[in-house]
Phi, psi and omega in degrees: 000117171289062168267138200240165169213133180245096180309316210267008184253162191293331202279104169337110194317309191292006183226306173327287185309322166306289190315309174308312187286309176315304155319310172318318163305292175313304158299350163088332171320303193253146178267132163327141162094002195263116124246166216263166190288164198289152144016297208284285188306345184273301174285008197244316159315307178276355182039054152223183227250133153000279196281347146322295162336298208282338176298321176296300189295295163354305347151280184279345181266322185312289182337305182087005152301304189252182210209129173249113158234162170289146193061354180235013183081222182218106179274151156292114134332129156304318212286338175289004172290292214285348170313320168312311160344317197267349190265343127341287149345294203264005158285297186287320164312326200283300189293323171281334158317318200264337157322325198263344186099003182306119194250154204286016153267348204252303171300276143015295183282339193267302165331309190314305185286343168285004211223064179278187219238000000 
């Protein structure tokens, strides 16, 4: 598993790292029942701060992609199977967005408005 954080970026490091783990996920690299490495050990690899981590994962459980238990960490949800689904789907919306000329802030808004928050 490939996690990355880019310090020099405007996007706050806990949604940078959610967004790296959620891809992970998504991509099928950690599998329900895969657990992601501890707090400690993510944040200590990644040289940012503990509760950054905690933020993320955090994050990602409000989500139902992870599962937070005490003493074992943070486990992959069965409910990430079915999220996985989707990325077929959202390969092909990619390839045709860009077949149409579509520009990807344009494809974005256009999600937004079906999916608002």
């Amino acid at each position: 598993m490939l996690i990355r954080v880019d310090p020099g970026s405007t996007e706050p490091l806990f949604a940078q790292l959610a967004d790296s783990l959620r891809a992970e996920v998504l991509r099928g690299t950690a599998k329900p029942g895969d657990r992601l490495p501890t707090a400690r050990e993510l944040a200590a690899s990644l040289e940012i701060n503990l509760h950054t981590v905690l933020r993320a994962y955090q994050e990602l459980r409000d989500e139902g992609l992870i599962e937070l238990r005490r003493g074992r960490g943070a486990v992959v949800r069965d409910a990430a199977r079915d999220t996985g689904a989707l990325r077929g789907d959202i390969a092909h919306l990619v390839a045709e967005a860009r077949r149409l000329g579509v520009a990807p802030n344009t494809l974005i808004a256009l999600i937004r408005q079906e999916y608002p928050s």
